[in-house]
N, C-alpha and C positions, 0 to 999 in steps of 0.2 A: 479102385473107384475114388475113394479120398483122398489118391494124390492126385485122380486127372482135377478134379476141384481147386487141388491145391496151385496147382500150376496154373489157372487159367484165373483164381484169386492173382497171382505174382504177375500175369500176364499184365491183367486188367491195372494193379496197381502203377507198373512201371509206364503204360501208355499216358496214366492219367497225370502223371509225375513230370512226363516230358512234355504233352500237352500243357502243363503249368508254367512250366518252363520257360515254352516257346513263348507263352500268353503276357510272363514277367518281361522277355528281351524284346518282344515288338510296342510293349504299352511304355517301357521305360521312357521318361524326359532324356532329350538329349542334355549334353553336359552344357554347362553356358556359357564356354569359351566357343563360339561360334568362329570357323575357318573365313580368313582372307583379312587376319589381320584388324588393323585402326576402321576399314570400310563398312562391315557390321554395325561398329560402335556407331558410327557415322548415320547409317541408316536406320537403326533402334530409337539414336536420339533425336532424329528429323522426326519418327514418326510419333513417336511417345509425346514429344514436344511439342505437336501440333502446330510445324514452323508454317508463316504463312511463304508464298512466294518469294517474295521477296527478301527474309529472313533464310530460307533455305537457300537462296542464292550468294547472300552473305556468308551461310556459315559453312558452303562449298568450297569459298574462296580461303575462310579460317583452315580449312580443313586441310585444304590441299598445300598451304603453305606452313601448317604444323608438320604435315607428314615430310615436304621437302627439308624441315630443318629433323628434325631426328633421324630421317636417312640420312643425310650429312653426316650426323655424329655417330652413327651407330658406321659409317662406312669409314670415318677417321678411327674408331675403336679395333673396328678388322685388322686395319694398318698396324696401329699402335702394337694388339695382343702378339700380330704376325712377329713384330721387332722384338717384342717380348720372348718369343718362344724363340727365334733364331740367337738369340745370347746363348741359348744353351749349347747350339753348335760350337762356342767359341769355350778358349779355357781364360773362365771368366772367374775372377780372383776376386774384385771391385765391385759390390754389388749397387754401386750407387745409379748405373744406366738403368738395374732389373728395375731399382726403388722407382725412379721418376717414370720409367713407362707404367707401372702399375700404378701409383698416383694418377697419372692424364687417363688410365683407365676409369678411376676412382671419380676425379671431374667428370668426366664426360658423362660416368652416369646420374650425378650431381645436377648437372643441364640439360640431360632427356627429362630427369624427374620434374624442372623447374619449370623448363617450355611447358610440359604436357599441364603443368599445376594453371600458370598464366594462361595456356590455351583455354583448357577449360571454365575459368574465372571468366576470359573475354567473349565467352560463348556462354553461359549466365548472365553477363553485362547486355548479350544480345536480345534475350527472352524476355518477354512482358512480365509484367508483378505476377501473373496466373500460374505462366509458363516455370516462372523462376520456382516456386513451388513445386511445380512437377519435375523439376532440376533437381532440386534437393532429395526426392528421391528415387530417382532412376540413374543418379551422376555414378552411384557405387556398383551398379549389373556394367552400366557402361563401362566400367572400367574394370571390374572383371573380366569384359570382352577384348581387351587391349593386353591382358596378361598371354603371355606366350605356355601353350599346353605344358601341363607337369610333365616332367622328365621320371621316363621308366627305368 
C-alpha cells in the first residue's frame, strides 16, 4: 500500500514537471534576431518611429539602396574568400596573393560597417526632433536585428 502512494506521488510529480516545462517553451520571448534579415530592422524602425508617409517613402528608398550596396560587397567578399581558398589548391610558396585577398576581405568589411553607420546617421537626419529621440533608443534592438544568428 505505501508503495502504490509512492508511485502515484512520482507519477503526480513528473506530470507536474513536464507540464512546467511545456508552460516555460510556449511563454518564452523569442530571440531578437528576427528572420529575413536588414527587412525586420526596416519595419521595427518605420513602426517605432512613427514615419509619417511620406518619410516612410523616403526611407524605403534609403533602405532599398543600402541593402543594393552591401549586397554588392558582401557578393564581391564570396569572390574574394572563393580566390582565397582555391590558392590552397595550388603549391603556394609566396603568401603575398593569400595576404592582399584577405586584406580586400578586411576592407570590404570596413565598408559594410561604414555604409550601414552613414545609412543609419541619414536616416536620423530623416526623423523630426521627437523621432530622433526615439532613434536614439531603438537604433541598438535595430541593429541587433541586422546581426546574422549566433553560430552553433
Amino acid at each position: 500500500m505505501p508503495e502504490n502512494k509512492f508511485l502515484k506521488l512520482i507519477i503526480l510529480l513528473l506530470v507536474l514537471l513536464n507540464a512546467g516545462m511545456l508552460g516555460i517553451i510556449w511563454l518564452r520571448k523569442p530571440p531578437p534576431h528576427l528572420p529575413g534579415g536588414g527587412k525586420s530592422a526596416a519595419v521595427y524602425l518605420t513602426k517605432e518611429l512613427g514615419f509619417t508617409s511620406q518619410q516612410e517613402e523616403q526611407y524605403q528608398k534609403m533602405h532599398r539602396q543600402h541593402h543594393q550596396t552591401v549586397d554588392s560587397i558582401r557578393t564581391a567578399d564570396q569572390e574574394i574568400r572563393q580566390r582565397l581558398f582555391d590558392l590552397l589548391q595550388t603549391n603556394l610558396t609566396d603568401t603575398t596573393d593569400a595576404a592582399q585577398l584577405a586584406n580586400s576581405l578586411g576592407n570590404n568589411r570596413a565598408k559594410t560597417e561604414w555604409v550601414t553607420f552613414t545609412h543609419f546617421k541619414e536616416v536620423k537626419q530623416l526623423c523630426t526632433p521627437e523621432q530622433q529621440i526615439k532613434f536614439n533608443r531603438v537604433i541598438d534592438e535595430a541593429l541587433r536585428m541586422l546581426k546574422p544568428p549566433p553560430q552553433r
